[in-house]
N, C-alpha and C positions, 0 to 999 in steps of 0.2 A: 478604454476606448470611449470616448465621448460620441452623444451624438452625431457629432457634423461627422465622421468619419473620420478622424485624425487619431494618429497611436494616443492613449493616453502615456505618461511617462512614467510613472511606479509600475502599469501593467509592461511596460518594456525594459522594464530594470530586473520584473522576476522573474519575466521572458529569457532575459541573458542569463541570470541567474543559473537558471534550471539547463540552460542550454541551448533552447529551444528558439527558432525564426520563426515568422506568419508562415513564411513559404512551407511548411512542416505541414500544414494543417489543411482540410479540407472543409471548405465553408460554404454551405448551402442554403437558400432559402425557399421553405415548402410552405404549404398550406397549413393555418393553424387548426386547433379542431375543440370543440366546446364551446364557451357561449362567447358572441361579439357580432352572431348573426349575418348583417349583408357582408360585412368588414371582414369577417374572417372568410367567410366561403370564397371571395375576390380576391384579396391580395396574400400575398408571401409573407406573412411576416412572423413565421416560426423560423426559428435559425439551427442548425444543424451542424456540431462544429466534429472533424474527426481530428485525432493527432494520428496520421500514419506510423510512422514507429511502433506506437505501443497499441493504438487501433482501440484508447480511449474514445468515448462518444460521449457527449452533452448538445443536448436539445432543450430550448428556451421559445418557451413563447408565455412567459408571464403578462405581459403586455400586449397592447394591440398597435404598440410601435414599432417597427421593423428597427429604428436604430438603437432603442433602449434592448431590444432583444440581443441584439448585438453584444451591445458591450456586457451585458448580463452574462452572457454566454462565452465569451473570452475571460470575463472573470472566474465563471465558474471551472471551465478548463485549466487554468492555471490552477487555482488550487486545486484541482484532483489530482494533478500532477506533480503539485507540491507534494501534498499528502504520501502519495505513490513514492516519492522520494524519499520521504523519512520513516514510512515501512519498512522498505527497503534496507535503508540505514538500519534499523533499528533490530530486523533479522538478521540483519550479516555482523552487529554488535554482540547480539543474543548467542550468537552462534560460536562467533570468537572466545566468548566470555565461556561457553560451555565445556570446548574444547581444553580450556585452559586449566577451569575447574579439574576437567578430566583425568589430564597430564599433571595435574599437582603431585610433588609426594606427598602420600599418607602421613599424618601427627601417630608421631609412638602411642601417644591413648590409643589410637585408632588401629593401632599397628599390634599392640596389647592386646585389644580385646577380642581380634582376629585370632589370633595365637590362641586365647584363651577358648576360645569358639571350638576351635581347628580338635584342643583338647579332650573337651569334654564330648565331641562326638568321636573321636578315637574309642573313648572309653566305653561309651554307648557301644560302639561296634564291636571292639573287643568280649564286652559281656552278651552280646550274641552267638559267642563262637560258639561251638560244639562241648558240651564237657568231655576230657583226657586227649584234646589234641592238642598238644604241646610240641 
């Protein structure tokens, strides 16, 4: 978003991207807070942006422009959401990949040395028994 209030065009390409309309989002303009003195106590120009859906929240008042906060803050919004997405992605990969792991069959090494395990604690048990109970 540019100042004058017009979409900018890469922020509404990753807009569709992700899936996401303006109408999704909740944009509000409050009172800033820290230093800019008469300017900030008077006018709105901290920006407030929600995504309903996911009830993400970015708040922007780097500036003491109300329009560069703006578009600071739809940029920031999209990439959290970007972000969010490739988490996402990136657990439900994790996840697949573990599962898979999981359900692999065992390599005969592996299949070996269980066997050989399984053995030697036989043997361990067995010489615990009782002596004369056969």
């Amino acid at each position: 978003m540019t100042e004058s209030g017009a979409w900018d065009e890469a922020l509404m390409r990753r807009m569709e991207a992700l899936g996401v309309a303006p109408a999704d989002f909740d944009e509000t303009f409050v009172r800033s807070s820290g230093h800019g003195g008469q300017n900030v106590n008077k006018t709105s120009t901290c920006v407030v942006l929600v995504h309903r859906a996911t009830g993400t929240q970015v708040r922007c008042q780097d500036t003491r422009q109300q329009g560069r906060n703006r578009a600071l803050a739809w940029r920031l919004m999209i990439e959290k959401l970007e972000a969010e997405r490739v988490r996402r992605a990136d657990e439900e990969r994790a996840r697949r990949e573990k599962q898979r792991r999981r359900n692999r069959p065992r390599s005969r090494r592996s299949k070996a040395r269980i066997l050989a395990d399984k053995a030697r604690r036989g043997e361990k048990k067995a010489g615990r028994r009782p002596v004369g109970t056969d």
